[in-house]
C-alpha positions as CSV (number, residue, x, y, z in Angstrom):
1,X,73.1,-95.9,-213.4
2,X,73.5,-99.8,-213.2
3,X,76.5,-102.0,-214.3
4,X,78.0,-105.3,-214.2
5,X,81.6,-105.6,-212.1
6,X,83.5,-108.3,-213.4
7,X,87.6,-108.9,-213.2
8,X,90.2,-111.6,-213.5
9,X,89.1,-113.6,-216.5
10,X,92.3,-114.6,-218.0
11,X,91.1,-116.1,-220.7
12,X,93.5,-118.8,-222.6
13,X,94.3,-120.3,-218.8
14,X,96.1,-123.6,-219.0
15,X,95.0,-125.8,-215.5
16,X,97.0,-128.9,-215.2
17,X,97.4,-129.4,-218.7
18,X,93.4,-128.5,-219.2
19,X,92.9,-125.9,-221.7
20,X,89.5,-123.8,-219.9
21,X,88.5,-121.9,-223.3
22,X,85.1,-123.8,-223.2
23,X,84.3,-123.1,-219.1
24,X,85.3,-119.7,-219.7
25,X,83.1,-119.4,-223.0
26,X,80.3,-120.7,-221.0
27,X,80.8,-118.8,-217.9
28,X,80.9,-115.1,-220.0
29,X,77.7,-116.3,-221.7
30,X,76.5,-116.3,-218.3
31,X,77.6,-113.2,-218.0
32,X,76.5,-111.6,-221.2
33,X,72.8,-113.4,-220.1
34,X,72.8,-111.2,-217.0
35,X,73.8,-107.7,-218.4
36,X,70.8,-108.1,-220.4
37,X,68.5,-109.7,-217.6
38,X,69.9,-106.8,-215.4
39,X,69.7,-104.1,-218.1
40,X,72.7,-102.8,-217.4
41,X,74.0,-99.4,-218.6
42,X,78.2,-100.5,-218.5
43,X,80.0,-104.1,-217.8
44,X,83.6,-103.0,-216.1
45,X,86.4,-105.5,-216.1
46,X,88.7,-105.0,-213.5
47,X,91.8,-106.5,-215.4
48,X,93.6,-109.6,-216.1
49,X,91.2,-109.9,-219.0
50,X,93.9,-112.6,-220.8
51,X,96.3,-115.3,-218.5
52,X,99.3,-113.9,-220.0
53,X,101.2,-111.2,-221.9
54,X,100.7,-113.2,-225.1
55,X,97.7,-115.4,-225.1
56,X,96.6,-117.9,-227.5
57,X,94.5,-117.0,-230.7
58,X,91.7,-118.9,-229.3
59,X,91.7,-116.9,-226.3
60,X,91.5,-113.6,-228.7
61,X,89.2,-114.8,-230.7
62,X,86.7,-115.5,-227.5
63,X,87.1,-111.7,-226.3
64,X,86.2,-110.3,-229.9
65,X,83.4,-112.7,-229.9
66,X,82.5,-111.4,-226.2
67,X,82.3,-107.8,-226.9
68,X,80.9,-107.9,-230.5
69,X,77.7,-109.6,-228.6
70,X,77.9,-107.3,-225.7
71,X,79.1,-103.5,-227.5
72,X,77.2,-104.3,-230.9
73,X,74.3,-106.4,-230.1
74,X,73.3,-105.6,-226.7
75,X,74.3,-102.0,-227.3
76,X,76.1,-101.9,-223.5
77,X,78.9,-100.0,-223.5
78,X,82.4,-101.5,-221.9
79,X,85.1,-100.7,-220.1
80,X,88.2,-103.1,-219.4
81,X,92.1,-102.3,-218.1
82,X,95.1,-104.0,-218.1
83,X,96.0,-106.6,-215.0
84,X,99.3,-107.5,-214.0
85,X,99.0,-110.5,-216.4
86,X,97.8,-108.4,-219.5
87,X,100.4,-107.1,-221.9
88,X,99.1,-103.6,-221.6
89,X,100.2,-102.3,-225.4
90,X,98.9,-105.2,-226.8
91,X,95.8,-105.3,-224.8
92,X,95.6,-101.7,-225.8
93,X,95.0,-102.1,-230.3
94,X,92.4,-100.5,-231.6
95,X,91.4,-98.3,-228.4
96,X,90.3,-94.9,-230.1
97,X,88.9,-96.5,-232.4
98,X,86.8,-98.9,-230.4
99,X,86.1,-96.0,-228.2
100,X,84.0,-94.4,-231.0
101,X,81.7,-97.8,-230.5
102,X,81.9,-97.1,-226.7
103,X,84.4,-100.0,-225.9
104,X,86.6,-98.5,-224.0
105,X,89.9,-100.4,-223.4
106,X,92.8,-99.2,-221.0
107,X,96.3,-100.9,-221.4
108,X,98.9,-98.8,-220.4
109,X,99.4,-96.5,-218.0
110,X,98.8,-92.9,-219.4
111,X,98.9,-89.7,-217.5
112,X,97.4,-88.2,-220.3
113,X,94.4,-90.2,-220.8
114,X,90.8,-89.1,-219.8
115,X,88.0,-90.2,-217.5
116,X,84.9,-92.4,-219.2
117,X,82.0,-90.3,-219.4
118,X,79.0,-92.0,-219.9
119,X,75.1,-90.7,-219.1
120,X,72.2,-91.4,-217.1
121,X,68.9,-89.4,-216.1
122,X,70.5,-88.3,-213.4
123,X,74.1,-86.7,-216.1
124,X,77.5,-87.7,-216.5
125,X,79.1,-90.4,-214.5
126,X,83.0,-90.1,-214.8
127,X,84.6,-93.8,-214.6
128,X,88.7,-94.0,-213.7
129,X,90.1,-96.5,-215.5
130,X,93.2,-97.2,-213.5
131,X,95.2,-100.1,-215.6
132,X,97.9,-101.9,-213.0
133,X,100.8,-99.9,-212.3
134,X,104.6,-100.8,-211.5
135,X,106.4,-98.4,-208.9
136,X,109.3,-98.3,-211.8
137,X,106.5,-97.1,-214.3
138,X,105.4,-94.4,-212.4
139,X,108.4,-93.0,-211.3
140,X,109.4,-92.6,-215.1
141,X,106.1,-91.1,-216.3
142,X,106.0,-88.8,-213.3
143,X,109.4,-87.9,-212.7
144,X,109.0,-88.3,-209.6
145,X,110.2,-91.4,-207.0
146,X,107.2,-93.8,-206.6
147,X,108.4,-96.6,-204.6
148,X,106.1,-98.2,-203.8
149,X,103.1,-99.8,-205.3
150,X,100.7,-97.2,-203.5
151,X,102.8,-94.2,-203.9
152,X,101.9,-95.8,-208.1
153,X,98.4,-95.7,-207.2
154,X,97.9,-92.4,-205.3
155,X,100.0,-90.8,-208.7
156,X,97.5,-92.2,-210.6
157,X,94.2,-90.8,-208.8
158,X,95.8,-87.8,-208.5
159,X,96.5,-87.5,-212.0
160,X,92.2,-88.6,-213.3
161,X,91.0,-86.9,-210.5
162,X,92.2,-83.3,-211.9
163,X,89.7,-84.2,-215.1
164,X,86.7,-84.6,-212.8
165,X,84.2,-82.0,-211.3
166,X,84.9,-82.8,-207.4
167,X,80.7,-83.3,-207.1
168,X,80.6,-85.6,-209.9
169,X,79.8,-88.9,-209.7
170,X,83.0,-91.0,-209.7
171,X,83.8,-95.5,-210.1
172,X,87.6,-95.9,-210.1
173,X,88.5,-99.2,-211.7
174,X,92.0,-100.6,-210.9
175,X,94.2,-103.6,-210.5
176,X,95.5,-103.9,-207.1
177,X,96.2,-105.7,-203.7
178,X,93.7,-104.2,-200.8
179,X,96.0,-104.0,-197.7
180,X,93.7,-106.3,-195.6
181,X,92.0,-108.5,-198.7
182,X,92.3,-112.2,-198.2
183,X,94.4,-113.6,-200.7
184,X,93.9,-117.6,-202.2
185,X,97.1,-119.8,-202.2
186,X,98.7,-121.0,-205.7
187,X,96.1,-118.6,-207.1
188,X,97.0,-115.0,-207.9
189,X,100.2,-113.9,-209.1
190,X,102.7,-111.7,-206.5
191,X,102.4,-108.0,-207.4
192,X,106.2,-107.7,-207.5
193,X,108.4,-109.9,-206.1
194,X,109.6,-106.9,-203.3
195,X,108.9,-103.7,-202.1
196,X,105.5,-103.1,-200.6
197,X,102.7,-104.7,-202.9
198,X,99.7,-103.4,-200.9
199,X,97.7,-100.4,-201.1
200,X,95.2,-98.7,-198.6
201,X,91.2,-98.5,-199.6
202,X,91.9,-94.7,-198.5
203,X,93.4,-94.1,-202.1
204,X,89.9,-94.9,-203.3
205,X,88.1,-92.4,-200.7
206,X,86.8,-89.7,-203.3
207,X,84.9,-92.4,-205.2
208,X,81.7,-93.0,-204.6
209,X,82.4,-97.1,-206.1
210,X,85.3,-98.7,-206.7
211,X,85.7,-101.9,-209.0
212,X,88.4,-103.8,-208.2
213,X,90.2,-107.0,-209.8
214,X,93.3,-109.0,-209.0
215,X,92.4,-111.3,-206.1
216,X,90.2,-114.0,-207.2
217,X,88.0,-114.2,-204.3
218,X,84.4,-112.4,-203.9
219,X,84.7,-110.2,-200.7
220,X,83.6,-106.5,-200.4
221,X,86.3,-104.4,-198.1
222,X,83.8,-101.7,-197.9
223,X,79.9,-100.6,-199.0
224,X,81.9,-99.0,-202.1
225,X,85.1,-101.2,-202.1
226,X,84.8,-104.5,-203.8
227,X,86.0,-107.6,-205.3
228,X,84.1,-109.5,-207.5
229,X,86.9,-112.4,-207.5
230,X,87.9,-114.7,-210.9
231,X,85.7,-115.4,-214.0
232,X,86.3,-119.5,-213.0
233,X,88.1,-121.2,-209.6
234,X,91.7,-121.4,-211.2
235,X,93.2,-123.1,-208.2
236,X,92.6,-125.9,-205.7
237,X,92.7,-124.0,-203.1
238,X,90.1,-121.7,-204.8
239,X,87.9,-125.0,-204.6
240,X,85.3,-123.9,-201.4
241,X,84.7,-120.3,-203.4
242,X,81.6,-119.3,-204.7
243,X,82.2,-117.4,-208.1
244,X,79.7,-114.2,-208.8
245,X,79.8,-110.5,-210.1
246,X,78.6,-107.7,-208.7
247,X,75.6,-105.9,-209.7
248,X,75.9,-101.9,-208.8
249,X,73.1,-99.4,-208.5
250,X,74.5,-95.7,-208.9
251,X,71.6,-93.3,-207.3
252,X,71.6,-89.7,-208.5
253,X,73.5,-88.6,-204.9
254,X,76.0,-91.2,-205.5
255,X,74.9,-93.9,-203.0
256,X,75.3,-97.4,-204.4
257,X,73.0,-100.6,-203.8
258,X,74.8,-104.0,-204.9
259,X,73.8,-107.5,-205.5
260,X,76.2,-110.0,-205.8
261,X,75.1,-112.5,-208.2
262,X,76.8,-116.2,-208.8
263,X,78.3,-117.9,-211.3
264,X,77.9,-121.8,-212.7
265,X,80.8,-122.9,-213.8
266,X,80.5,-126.4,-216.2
267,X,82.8,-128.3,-214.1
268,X,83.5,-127.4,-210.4
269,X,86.7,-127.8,-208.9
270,X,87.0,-130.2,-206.0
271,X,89.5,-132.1,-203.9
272,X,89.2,-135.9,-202.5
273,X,90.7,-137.4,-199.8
274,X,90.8,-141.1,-199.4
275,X,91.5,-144.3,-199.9
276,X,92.1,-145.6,-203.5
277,X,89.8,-149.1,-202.3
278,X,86.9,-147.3,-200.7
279,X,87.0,-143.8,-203.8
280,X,86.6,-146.7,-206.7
281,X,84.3,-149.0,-205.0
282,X,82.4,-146.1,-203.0
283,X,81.8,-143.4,-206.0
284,X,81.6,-139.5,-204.2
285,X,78.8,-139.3,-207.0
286,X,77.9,-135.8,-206.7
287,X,81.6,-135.2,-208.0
288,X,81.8,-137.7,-210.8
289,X,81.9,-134.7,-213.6
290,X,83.8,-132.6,-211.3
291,X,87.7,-131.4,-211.8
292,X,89.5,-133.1,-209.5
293,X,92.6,-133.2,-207.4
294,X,92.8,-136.5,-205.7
295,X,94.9,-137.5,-203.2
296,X,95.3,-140.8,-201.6
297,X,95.8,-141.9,-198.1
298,X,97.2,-145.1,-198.7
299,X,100.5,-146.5,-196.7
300,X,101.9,-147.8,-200.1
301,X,101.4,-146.8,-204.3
302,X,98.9,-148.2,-205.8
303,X,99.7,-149.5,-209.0
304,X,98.2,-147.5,-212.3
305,X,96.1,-145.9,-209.8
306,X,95.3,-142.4,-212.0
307,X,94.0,-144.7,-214.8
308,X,91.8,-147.2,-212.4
309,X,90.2,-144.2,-210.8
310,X,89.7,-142.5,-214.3
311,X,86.7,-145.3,-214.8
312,X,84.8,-143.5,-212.3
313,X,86.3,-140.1,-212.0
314,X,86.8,-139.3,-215.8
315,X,88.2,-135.5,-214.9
316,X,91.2,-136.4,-212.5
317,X,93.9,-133.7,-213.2
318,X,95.9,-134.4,-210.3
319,X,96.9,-137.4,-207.8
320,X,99.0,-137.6,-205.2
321,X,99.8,-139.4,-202.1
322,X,99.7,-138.6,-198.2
323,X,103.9,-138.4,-197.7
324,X,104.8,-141.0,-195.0
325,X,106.5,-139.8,-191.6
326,X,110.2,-139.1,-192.7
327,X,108.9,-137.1,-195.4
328,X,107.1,-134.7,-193.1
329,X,109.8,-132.4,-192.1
330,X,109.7,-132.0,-196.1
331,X,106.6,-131.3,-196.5
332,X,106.3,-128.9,-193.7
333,X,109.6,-127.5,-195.2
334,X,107.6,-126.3,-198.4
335,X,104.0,-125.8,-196.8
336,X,106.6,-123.1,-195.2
337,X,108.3,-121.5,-198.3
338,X,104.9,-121.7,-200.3
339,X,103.8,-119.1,-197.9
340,X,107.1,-116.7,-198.1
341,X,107.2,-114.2,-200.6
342,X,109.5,-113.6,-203.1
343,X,111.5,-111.2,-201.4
344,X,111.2,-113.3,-197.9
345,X,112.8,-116.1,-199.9
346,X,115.8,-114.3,-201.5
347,X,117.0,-112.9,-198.2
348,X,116.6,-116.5,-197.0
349,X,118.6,-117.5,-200.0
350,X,121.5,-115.4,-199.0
351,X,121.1,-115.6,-195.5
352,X,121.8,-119.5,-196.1
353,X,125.5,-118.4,-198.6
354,X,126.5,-115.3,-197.0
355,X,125.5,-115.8,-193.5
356,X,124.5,-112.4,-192.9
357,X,121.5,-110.5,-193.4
358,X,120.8,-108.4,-196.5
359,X,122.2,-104.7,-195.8
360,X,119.4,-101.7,-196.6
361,X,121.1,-100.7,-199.3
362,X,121.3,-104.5,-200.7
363,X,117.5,-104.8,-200.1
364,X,116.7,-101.4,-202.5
365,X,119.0,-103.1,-205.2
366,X,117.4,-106.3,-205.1
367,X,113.6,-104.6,-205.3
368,X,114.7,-102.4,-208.2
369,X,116.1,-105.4,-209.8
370,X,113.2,-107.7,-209.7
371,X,110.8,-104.6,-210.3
372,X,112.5,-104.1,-213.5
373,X,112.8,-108.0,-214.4
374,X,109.2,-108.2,-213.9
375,X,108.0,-105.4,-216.3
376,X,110.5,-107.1,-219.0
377,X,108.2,-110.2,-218.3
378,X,104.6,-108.0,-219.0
379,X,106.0,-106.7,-222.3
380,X,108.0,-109.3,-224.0
């Protein structure tokens, strides 16, 4: 069996004001252009399939389009799941219904809900969907303490794998942070703000492939443990990544072969450093069409700079200046705090008023807290 791994489109994205419906339109035609190039037999999309719990009607509208082509034209069936930044319910209308057209759409977590059985010439292959999980939402649909976000996952597996012949062929799908996967700064959204986030690739070690979304860079943590990284580069410091998807051969023993294919994106994403003289009189032309993120090295501000460099760089959606000496303590200040996560930060915070660490007991009620906050934000 062959399919298409794809994950974190989050579709309706908003990036510095820029509304990316029409990269994202082009980039899933690119997509839709390969499954049937390919002849693939499923597309999987690892989750985050919308930028937020409620997206726009645009965005909607571009996933309907997107599988109409792809589940009723091209006749290949689908299977997507809920990421952290999907609503899961909402993600979830229509399912049994769609299901009968062989779209298969995971929102919530369900500890009733059945593997994905599709065919080949070789029989069944039994697909995992495995929609992002909260610690808080497994410990109420178990009954069961799951504190942490692998203790989640491992409920999960547990809980599919008991529908599966144990020498079928198995592809888990899921929604998670690889302990050891590099991560992009300003890009992907914390998994919780405390608590551990991470899980092990040993929670994956009875599938023979697992497709995995949430970090939006390409990198393969195993033969049969992959990212295929973001739809688009949503972030600057995503700028030097090469966009692709996986393509995945499924043998009849359950060995995999995979080719990792790239994406064009209409605009790139790139960052220039400079002068504001020598950028406008000295044009960097291979990034004149280019999203850019400019930042100037100049001593003093130059007057209606954005504008003046807008003649030659019409896509400028950021500029900024080099801080001068007294400011760098600052900056190094929040270089600093950028890289401190959520919960790093709050016992910072009340190390600075109390002047005393957090006690144990104080940490737990701050990580069921902002567990709990954090699932409000998915499903308002």
């Amino acid at each position: 069996m062959r399919f298409l791994h794809t994950s974190d489109w989050h579709l309706g994205r908003i990036f510095h004001g820029l509304h990316l419906l029409e990269d994202q339109r082009a980039a899933l035609d690119q997509i839709l252009d390969l499954a049937r190039e390919y002849r693939v037999d499923a597309l999987l999309v690892a989750g985050d399939v919308y930028d937020r719990a409620v997206p726009p009607t645009e965005a909607v509208n571009l996933l309907d389009e997107t599988l109409r082509r792809l589940v009723l034209d091209l006749k290949i069936p689908a299977l997507l799941i809920a990421g952290n930044h999907d609503n899961p319910d909402r993600l979830n209308f229509g399912q049994a219904l769609f299901a009968a057209r062989q779209l298969y759409i995971t929102g919530p977590v369900d500890p009733a809900a059945h593997p994905v059985v599709l065919e080949d010439a070789d029989g069944p292959v039994y697909f995992a969907p495995l929609p992002y999980c909260e610690p808080l939402t497994a410990t109420e649909l178990s009954g069961e303490k799951k504190p942490t976000h692998e203790a989640a996952l491992q409920w999960q597996v547990e809980t599919i794998l008991r529908q599966i012949p144990s020498r079928a062929r198995k592809v888990a799908l899921a929604h998670v942070f690889l302990t050891g996967a590099r991560t992009t700064p300003d890009s992907e959204r914390p998994l919780a703000a405390g608590g551990a986030t991470t899980v092990s690739m040993d929670c994956f070690r009875d599938f023979h492939y697992t497709a995995l979304g949430h970090l939006h860079a390409c990198q393969n943590n195993s033969p049969r443990i992959r990212y295929c990284g973001s739809l688009l580069k949503y972030s600057f410091a995503e700028a030097s990544q090469k966009k692709a998807v996986h393509i995945v051969d499924l043998d009849a023993k359950g060995d995999v072969s995979v080719e990792t294919v790239p994406l064009t994106a209409p605009h790139e994403l790139a960052v220039l450093k400079g002068e504001f003289r020598d950028l406008l009189e000295n044009p960097r032309t291979d990034h004149l069409q280019d999203y850019l993120q400019i930042q100037l090295t100049d001593g003093v501000p130059i007057l209606d700079a954005k504008h003046r460099l807008e003649q030659v760089y019409p896509q400028i959606l950021q500029l900024g200046y080099e801080r001068l000496q007294p400011l760098e303590k600052e900056e190094t200040a929040t270089a600093q705090r950028k890289g401190l996560s959520t919960d790093d930060l709050f016992q910072a915070f009340f190390r600075e008023v109390q002047g005393r660490d957090l006690t144990e007991g104080e940490k737990a009620l701050f990580h069921q807290i902002a567990d709990e906050v954090s699932q409000e934000g998915r499903n308002a």
